[in-house]
VEXDREN-2710 file (C-alpha; in Angstrom, 1 decimal):
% VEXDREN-2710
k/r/px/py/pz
1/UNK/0.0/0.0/0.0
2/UNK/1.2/3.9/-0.7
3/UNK/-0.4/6.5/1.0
4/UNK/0.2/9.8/0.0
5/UNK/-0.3/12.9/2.6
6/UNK/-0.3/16.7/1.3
7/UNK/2.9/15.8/-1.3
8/UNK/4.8/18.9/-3.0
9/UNK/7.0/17.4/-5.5
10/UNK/9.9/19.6/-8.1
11/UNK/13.5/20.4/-7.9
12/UNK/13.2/23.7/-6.3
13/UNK/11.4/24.3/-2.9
14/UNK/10.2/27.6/-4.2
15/UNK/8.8/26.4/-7.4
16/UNK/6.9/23.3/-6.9
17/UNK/5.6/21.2/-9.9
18/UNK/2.6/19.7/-8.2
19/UNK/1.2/20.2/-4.6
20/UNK/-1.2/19.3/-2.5
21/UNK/-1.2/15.1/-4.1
22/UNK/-3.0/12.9/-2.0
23/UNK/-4.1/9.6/-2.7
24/UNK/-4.1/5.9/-1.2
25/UNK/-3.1/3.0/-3.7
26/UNK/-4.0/-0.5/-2.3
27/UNK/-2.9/-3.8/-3.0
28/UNK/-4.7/-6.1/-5.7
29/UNK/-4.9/-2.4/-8.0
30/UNK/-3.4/-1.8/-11.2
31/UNK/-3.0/1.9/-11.5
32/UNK/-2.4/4.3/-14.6
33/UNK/-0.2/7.7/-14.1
34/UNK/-1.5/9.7/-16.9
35/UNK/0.2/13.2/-18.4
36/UNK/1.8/15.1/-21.3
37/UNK/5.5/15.1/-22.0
38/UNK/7.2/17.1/-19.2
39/UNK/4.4/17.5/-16.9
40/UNK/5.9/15.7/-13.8
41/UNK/5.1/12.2/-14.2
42/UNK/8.8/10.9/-13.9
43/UNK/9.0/13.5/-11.4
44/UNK/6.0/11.5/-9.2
45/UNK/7.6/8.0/-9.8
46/UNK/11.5/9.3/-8.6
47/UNK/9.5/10.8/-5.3
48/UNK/7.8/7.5/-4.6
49/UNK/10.6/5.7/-4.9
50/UNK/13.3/8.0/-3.1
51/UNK/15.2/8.7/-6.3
52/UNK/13.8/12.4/-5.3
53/UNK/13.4/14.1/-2.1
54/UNK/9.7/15.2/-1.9
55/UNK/9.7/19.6/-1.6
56/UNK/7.0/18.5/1.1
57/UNK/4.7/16.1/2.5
58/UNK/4.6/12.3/4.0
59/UNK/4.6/9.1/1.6
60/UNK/3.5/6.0/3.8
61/UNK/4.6/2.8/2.5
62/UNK/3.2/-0.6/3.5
63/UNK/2.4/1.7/6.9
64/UNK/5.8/2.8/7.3
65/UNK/6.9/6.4/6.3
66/UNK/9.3/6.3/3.3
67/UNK/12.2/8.0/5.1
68/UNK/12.4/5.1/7.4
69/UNK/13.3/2.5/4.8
70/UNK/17.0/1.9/3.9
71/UNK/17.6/1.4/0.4
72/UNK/18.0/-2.4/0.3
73/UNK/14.6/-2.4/2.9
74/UNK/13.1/-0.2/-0.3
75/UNK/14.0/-2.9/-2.8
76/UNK/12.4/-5.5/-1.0
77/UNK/9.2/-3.4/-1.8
78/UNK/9.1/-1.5/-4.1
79/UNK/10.6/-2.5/-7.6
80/UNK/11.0/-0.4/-10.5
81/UNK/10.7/0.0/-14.4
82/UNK/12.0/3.1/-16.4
83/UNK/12.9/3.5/-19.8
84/UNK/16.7/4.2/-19.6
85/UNK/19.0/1.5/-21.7
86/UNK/21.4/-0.7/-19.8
87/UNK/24.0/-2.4/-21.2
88/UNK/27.0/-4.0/-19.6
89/UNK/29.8/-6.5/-21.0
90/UNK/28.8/-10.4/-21.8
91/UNK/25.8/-9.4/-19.7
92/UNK/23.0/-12.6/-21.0
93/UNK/19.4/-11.7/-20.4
94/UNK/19.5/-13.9/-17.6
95/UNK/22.3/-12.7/-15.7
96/UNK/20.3/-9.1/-15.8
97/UNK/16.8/-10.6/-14.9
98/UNK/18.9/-12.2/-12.1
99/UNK/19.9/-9.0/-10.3
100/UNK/16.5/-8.8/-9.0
101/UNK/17.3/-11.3/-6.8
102/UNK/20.1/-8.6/-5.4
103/UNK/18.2/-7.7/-2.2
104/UNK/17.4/-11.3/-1.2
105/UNK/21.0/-13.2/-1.9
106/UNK/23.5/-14.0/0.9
107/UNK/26.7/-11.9/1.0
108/UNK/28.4/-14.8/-1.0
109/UNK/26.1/-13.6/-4.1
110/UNK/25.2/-16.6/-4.5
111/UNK/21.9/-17.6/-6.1
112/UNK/20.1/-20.7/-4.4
113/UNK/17.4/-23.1/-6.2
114/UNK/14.4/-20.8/-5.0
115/UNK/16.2/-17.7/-6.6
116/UNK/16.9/-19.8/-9.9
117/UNK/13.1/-21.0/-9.9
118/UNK/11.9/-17.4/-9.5
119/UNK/13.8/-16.3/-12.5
120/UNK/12.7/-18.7/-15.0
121/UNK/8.6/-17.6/-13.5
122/UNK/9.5/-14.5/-14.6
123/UNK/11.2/-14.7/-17.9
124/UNK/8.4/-17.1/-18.7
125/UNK/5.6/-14.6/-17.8
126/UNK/7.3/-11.8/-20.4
127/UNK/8.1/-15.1/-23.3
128/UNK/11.2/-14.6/-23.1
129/UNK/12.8/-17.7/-21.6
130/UNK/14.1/-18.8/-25.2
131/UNK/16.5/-15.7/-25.0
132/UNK/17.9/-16.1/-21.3
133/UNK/21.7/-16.8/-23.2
134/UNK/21.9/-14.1/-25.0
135/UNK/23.6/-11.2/-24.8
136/UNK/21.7/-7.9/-23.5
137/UNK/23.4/-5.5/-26.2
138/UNK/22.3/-8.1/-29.1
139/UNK/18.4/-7.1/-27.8
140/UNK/15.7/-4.7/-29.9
141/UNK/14.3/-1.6/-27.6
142/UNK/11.6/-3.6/-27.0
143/UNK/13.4/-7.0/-26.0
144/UNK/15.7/-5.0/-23.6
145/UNK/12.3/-3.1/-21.8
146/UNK/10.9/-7.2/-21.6
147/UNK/14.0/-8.3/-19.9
148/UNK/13.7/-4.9/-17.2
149/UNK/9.9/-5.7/-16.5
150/UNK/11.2/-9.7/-16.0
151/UNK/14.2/-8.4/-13.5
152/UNK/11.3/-6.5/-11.7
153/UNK/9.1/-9.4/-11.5
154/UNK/12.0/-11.4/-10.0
155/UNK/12.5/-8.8/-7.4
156/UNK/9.7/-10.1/-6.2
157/UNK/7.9/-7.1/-4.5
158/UNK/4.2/-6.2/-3.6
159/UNK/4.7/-2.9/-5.3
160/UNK/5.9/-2.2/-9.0
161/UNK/6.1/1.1/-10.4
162/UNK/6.7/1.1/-14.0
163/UNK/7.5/4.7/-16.0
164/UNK/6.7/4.4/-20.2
165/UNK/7.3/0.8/-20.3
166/UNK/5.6/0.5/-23.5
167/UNK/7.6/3.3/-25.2
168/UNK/9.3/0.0/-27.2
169/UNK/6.6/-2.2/-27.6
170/UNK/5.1/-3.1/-30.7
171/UNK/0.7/-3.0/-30.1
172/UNK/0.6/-6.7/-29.4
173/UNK/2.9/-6.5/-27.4
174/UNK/2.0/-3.4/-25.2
175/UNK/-1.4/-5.2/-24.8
176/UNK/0.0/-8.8/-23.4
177/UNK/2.2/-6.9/-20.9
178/UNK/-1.2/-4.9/-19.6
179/UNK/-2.7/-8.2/-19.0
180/UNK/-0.1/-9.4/-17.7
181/UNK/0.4/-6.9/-15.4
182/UNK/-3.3/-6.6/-14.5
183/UNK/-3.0/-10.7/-13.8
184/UNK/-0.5/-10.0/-11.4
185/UNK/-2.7/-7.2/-9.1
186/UNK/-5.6/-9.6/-9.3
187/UNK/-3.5/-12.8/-9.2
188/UNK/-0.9/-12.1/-6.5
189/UNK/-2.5/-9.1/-4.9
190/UNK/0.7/-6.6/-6.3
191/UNK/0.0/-3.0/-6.5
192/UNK/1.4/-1.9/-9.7
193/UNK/1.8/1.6/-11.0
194/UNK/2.6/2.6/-14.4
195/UNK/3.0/5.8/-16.5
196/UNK/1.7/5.7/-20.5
197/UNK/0.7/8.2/-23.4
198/UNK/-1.3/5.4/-24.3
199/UNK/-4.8/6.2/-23.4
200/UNK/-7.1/3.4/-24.8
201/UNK/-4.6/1.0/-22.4
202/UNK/-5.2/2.8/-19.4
203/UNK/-8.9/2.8/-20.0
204/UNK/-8.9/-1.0/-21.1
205/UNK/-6.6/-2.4/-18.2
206/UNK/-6.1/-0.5/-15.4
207/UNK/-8.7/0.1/-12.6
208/UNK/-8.1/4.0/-11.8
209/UNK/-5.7/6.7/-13.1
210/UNK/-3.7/9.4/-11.5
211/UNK/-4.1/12.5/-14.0
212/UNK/-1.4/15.1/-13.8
213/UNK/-2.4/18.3/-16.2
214/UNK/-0.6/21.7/-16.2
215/UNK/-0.8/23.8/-13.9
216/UNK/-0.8/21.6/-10.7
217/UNK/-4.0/20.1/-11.8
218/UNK/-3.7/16.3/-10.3
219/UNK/-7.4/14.5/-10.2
220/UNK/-8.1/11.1/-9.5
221/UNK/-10.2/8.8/-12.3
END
């Protein structure tokens, strides 16, 4: 669960983008955050997730205020999807996928067969299983955003937050990773939130939407 009291969000303290956000995102809900280019939504996401101090405000997570978590405590909840390319040498679709398992593994780094088992769950879930040997700088745009969501879903948390992750996608593939998503928040009771242009998506898969319009308009659909 994220609770959201009174948040000011921006880069200065004197010039907020939004203020005044409030909102409480439960478990089991697949949520859309929904804005033009450069209105703040990446800005929202990096404040959730501590990338970005908030200007004001309190962000409860799972009952606990953010500021309390460490970041390795924040990884065990809260996982995360952006569009930014990684790359990295001899790097194999699975060895990425398997750095979700970062928080969990013992100091040794060593991956045990429960880790192994929750890998191949979730490079089966994106269809990509058949690709776990090769290399990650061989991959299309859209292959390489697969293998992120897959390293997310190995993570293994109760809350995703996912920013443009179908900026890659081809349309039948944007549409099986909405289901897919929307079968984990109904399957496994995950609370997922994820940013798109893509309106007729929102409206066909996700239960409510967080609509952030210029200026400081955010609303609740």
């Amino acid at each position: 669960m994220i609770e959201v009291i009174d948040l000011k969000i921006g880069y200065l303290k004197h010039k907020p983008i939004f203020k005044n956000i409030a909102f409480k995102a439960l478990p089991g809900e697949l949520i859309g955050i929904i804005g033009n280019n450069g209105v703040g939504k990446s800005t929202l996401i990096k404040t959730l997730t501590k990338s970005l101090e908030p200007i004001s405000g309190e962000i409860i997570i799972n009952q606990i205020n953010s500021t309390k978590y460490t970041p390795q405590q924040l990884a065990q909840v809260i996982s995360i999807v952006n569009t930014e390319r990684i790359g990295g040498f001899n790097l194999t679709v699975w060895d990425v996928v398997a750095l979700g398992r970062t928080p969990y593994i013992n100091i040794f780094g060593k991956l045990n067969s429960s880790d192994i088992e929750i890998i191949t769950q979730s490079l089966e879930r994106l269809h990509i299983l058949q690709m776990k040997d090769v290399l990650i700088n061989e991959l299309s745009d859209g292959q390489r955003q697969k293998v992120m969501i897959a390293k997310s879903l190995a993570q293994q948390t109760p809350i995703i937050i996912l920013d443009e992750p179908t900026a890659f996608l081809d349309y039948n593939s944007k549409h099986q990773l909405f289901f897919t998503l929307k079968q984990l928040c109904e399957q496994q009771a995950k609370l997922i939130l994820v940013s798109s242009h893509d309106l007729d998506l929102m409206n066909k898969y996700t239960h409510r939407s967080f609509i952030l319009e210029e200026p400081n308009q955010f609303s609740i659909q």
